[in-house]
C-alpha positions as CSV (number, residue, x, y, z in Angstrom):
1,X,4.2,20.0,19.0
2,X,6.0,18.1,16.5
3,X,5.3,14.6,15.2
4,X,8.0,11.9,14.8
5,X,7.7,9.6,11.5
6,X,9.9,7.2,10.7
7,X,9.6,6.7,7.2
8,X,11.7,4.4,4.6
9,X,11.3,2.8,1.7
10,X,11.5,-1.2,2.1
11,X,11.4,-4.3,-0.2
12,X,8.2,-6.7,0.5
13,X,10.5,-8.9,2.4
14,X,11.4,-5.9,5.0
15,X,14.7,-5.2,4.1
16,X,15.7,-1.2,3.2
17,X,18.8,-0.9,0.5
18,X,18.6,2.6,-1.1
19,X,21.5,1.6,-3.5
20,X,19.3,-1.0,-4.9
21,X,17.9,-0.4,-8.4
22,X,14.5,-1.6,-7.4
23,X,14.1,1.4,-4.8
24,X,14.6,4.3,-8.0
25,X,11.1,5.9,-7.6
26,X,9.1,6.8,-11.1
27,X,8.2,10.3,-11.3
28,X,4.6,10.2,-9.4
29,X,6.9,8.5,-6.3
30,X,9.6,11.1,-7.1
31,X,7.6,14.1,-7.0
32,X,5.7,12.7,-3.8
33,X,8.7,12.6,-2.2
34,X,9.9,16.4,-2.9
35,X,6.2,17.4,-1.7
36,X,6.8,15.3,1.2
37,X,10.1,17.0,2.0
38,X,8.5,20.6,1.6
39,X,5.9,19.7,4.0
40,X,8.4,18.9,6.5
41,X,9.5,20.6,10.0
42,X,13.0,19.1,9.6
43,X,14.8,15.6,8.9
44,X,16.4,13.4,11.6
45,X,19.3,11.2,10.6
46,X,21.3,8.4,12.4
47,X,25.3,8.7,10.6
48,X,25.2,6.5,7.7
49,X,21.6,7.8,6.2
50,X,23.1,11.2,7.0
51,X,26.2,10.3,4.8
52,X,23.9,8.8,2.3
53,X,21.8,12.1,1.9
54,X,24.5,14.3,1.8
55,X,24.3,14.1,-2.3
56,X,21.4,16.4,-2.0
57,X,23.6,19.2,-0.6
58,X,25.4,18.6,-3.9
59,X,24.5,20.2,-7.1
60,X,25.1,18.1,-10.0
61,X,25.3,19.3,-14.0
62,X,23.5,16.0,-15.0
63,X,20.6,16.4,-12.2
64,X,17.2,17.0,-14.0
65,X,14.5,20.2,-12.9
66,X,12.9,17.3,-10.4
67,X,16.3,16.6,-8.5
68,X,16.7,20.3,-8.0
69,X,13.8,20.6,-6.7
70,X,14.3,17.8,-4.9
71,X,17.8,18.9,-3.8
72,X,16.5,22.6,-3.1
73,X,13.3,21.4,-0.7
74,X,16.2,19.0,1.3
75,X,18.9,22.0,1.9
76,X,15.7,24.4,3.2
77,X,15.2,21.8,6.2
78,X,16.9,22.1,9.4
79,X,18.5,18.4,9.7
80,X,19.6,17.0,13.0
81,X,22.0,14.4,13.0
82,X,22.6,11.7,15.8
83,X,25.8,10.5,15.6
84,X,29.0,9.5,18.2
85,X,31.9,9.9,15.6
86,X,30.8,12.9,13.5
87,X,32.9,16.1,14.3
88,X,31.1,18.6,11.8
89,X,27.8,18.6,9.6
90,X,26.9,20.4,6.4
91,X,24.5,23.2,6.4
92,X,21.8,24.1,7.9
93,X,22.5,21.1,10.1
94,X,23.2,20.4,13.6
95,X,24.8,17.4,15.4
96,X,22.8,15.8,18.7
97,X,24.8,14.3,21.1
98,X,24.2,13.3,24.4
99,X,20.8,12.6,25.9
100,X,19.4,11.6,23.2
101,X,15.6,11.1,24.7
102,X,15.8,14.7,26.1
103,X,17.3,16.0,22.8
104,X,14.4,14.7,20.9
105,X,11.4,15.7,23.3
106,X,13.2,19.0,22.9
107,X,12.7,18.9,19.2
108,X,9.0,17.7,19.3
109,X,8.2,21.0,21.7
110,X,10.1,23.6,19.6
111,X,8.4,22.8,16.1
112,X,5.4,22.3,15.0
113,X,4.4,19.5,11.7
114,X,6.5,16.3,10.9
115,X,10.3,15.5,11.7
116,X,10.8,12.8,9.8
117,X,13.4,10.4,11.0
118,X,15.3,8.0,8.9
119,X,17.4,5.0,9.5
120,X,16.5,1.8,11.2
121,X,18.9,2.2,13.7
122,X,18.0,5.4,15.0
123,X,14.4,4.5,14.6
124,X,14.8,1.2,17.0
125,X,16.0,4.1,19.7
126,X,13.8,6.1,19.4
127,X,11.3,3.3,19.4
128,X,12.3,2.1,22.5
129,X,12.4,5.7,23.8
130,X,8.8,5.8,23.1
131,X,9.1,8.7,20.2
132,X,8.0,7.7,17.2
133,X,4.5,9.0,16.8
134,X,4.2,7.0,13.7
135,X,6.1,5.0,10.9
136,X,5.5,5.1,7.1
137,X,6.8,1.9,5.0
138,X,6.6,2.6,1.5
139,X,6.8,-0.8,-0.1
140,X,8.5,-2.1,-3.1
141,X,7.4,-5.1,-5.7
142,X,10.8,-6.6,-5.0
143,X,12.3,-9.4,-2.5
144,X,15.8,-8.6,-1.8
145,X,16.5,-12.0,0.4
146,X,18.9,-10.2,3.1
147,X,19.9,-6.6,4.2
148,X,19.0,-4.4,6.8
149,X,16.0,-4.8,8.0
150,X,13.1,-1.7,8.2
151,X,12.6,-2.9,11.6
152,X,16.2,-3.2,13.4
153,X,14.1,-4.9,16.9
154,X,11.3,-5.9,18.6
155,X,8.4,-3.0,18.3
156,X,5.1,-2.9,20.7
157,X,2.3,-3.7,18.2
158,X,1.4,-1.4,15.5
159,X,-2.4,-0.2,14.5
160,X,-2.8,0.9,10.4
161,X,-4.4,3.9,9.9
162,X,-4.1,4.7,6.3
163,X,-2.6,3.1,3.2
164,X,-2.3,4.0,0.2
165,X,-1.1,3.6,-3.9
166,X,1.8,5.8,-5.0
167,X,2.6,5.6,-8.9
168,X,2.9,2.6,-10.6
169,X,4.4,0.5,-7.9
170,X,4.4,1.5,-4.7
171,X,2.1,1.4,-1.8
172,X,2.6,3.7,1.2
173,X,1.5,1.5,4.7
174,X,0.8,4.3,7.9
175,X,0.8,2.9,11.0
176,X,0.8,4.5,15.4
177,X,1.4,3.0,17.7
């Protein structure tokens, strides 16, 4: 059975802005990430994330051998996408609509390792659902003051279960439920 993690990088004062300068990981954060994506069952993504990593399915002249290895790792996943207004996805994607609980337990039961879900949105839902297994906050030595928050609600209390130091700046909280 599949494990949900909702996982996002996030400044120190719990705000989440990807176009900000202060989230461009170093190379030890980058290559994490593309071994993070390999080891994945799939990627869950509300609308605007979706939108957001769309670039991936891109290839790009000025993109260096990490970003297409990065880019080639994201376009072997199966993506699901929850959205209300989308008509059509890319590749090797599929659009959820619907029940959204029972669309989700489905995924946990046919695959087997991490779906990792992004978007604090879509996170809050399936908070409140009860099906995140558990969330990974990968924090940034920056304040950003305002933004969307990592947390978009109220959350049952969390318990850490691992933490740890990821290149130069960043340390990766784990926490269940």
């Amino acid at each position: 059975m599949a494990k949900i993690v909702f996982a996002l990088n996030q400044s120190l004062d719990g705000f989440v802005d990807h176009d900000h300068p202060a989230f461009q990981p170093d190379p030890v954060l980058f290559r994490h990430f593309i071994d993070d994506v390999r080891g994945l069952a799939g990627c869950l993504y509300g609308r605007r994330m979706y939108e957001t990593m769309r670039y991936w399915d891109g290839d790009h002249f000025e993109w260096d051998a990490p970003e297409r290895e990065y880019a080639a790792a994201w376009q072997s996943k199966p993506k699901w996408v929850v959205s209300r207004t989308l008509k059509s996805v890319g590749p090797n994607t599929s659009l959820i609509e619907g029940d959204l609980a029972a669309a989700i337990r489905g995924l946990k039961t046919q695959h087997e390792g991490e779906i990792e879900v992004a978007g604090p949105e879509l996170a809050h839902s399936l908070t409140e659902l009860g099906l995140v297994d558990e969330y990974r906050l990968y924090l940034h030595p920056v304040v950003l003051g305002h933004g969307k928050p990592f947390f978009a609600g109220p959350r049952p209390p969390l318990r850490l279960v691992a933490s740890d130091r990821i290149g130069e700046k960043v340390i990766r909280l784990t926490y269940v439920p």
